[in-house]
MARLUM-878510 format. One line per 8 residues: number of its first residue (from 1); their letters; for each residue x, y, z of N, C-alpha, C. Coordinates in steps of 0.001 Angstrom, whole numbers. Example, Ala and Ser with C-alpha at 12.3 -4.5 7.8 and 13.67 -1.06 7.14 Angstrom:
BEGIN
1 = as = 13190 -5690 7800 12300 -4500 7800 13200 -3300 7800  12850 -2250 7080 13670 -1060 7140 12900 30 7870
***
This chain:
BEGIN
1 = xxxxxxxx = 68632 196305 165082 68038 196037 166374 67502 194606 166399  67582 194016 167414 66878 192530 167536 65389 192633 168064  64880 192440 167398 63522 191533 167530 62993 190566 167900  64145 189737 168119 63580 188018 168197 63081 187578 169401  62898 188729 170662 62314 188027 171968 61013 189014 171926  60367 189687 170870 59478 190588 171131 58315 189597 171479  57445 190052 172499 56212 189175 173023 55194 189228 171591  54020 188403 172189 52966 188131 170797 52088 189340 171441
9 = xxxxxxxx = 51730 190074 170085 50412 190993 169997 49288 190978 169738  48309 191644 170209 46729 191380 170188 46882 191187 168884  45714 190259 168374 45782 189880 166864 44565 190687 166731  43790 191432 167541 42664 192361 167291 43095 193529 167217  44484 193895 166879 45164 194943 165884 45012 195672 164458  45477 196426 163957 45273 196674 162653 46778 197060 162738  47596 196334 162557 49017 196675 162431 49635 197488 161025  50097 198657 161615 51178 199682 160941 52137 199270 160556
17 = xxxxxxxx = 53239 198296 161318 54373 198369 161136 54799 197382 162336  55920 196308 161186 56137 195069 162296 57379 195704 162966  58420 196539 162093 59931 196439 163313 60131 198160 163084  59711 198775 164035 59269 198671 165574 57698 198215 165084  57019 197717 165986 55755 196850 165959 54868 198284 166259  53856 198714 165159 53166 199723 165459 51857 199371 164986  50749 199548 165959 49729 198777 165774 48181 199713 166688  47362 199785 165781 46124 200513 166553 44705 199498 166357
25 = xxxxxxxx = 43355 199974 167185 42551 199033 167286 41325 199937 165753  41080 199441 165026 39700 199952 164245 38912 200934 164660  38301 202006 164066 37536 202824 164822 36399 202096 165413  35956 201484 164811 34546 200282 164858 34900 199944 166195  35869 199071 166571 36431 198558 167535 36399 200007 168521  37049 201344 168621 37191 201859 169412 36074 202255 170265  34945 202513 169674 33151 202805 170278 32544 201724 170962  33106 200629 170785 32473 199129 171076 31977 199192 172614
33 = xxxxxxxx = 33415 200089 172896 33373 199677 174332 33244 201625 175407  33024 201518 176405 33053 202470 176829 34524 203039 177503  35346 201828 177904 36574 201747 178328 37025 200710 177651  38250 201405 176468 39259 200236 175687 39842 199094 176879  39218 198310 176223 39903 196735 176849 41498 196596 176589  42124 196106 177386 43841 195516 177268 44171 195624 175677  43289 194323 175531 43622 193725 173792 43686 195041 172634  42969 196259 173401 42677 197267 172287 43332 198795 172326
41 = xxxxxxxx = 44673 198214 172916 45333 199685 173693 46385 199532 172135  46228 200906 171478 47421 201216 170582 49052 200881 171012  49626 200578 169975 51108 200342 170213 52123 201085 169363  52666 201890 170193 53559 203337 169385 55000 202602 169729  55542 202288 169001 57561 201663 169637 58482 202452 168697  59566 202335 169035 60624 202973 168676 61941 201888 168344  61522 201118 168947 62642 199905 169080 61851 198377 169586  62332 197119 169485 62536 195967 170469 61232 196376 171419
49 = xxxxxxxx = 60418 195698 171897 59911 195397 172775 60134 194087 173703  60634 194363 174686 60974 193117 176196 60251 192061 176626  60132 191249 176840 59353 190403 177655 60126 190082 178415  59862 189895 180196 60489 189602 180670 59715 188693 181919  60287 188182 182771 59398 187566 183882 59979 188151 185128  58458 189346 185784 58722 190050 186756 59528 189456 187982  59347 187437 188281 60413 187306 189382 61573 186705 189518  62075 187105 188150 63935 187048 187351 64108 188470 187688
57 = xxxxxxxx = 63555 189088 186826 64103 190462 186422 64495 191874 187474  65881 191878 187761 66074 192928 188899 66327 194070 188494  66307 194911 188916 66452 196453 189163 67124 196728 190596  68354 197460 190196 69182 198134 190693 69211 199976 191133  69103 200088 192584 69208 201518 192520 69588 201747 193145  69724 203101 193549 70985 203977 194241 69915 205054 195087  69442 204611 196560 68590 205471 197128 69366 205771 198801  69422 206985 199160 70174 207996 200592 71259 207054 200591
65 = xxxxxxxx = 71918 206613 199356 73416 205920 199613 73801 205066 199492  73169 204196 199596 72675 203011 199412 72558 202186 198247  72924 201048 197732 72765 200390 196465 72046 199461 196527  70444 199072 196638 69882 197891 196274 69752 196847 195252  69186 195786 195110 68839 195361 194008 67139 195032 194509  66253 194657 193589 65054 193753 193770 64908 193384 192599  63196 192587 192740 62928 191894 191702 61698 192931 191321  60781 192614 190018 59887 193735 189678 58517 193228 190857
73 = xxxxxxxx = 58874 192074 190919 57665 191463 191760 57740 192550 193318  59165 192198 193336 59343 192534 195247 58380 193991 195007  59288 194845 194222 58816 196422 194431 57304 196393 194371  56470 195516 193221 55179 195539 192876 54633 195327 194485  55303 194413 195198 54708 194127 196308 54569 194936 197738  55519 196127 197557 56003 197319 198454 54802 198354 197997  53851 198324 196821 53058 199283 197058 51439 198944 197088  50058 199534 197479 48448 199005 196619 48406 198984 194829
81 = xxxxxxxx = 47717 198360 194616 47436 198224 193523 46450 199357 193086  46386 200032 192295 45993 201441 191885 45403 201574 190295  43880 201715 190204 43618 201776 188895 42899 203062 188492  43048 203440 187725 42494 204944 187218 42048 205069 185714  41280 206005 185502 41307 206114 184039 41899 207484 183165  42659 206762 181991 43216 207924 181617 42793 208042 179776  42738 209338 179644 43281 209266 178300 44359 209585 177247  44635 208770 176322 45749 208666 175692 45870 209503 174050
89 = xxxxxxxx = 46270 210129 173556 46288 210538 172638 47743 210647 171557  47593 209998 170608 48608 209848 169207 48436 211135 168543  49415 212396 168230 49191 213072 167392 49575 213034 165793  48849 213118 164744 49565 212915 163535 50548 214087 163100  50955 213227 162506 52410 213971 162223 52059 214433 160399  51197 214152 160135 50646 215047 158506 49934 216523 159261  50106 217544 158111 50295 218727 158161 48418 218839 158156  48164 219684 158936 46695 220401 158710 46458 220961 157405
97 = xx = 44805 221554 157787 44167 222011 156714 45084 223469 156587  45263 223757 155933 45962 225210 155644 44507 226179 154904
***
């Protein structure tokens, strides 16, 4: 798999694993705050991570028949901006207490 356009990562990481790039924030770090900041959101990959620039990058679809294209910007711009809070959870994959 290529790697070589993967974007730069919070360096306030505790990185797992560079290819796929797997990376979580310190527990210390996780209490700091009441709501994890950007810089401190875990990173689970499987592959390559993208960078791209939302007003290059098109998307193509197929809606009542129809074949569009846009840009990520246009669509971003067709809806409100919407923030919520959620939580996220990693399960480990080591076996419980038996």
């Amino acid at each position: 798999m290529d790697y070589s356009c993967e974007p730069e990562h919070s360096t306030h990481l505790v990185v797992r694993g560079e290819h796929p790039f797997n990376a979580e924030p310190s527990a210390a770090a996780l209490v700091e705050f009441p709501l994890t900041p950007e810089e401190l959101v875990y990173c689970r990959n499987h592959g390559p991570v993208r960078d791209f620039d939302p007003e290059d990058y098109t998307v193509t679809f197929k809606a009542f028949g129809k074949e569009s294209e846009m840009t990520i910007s246009a669509i971003k711009s067709l809806f409100p901006t919407v923030e919520s809070v959620a939580a996220l959870q990693v399960s480990s994959l080591l076996p419980g207490p038996t």
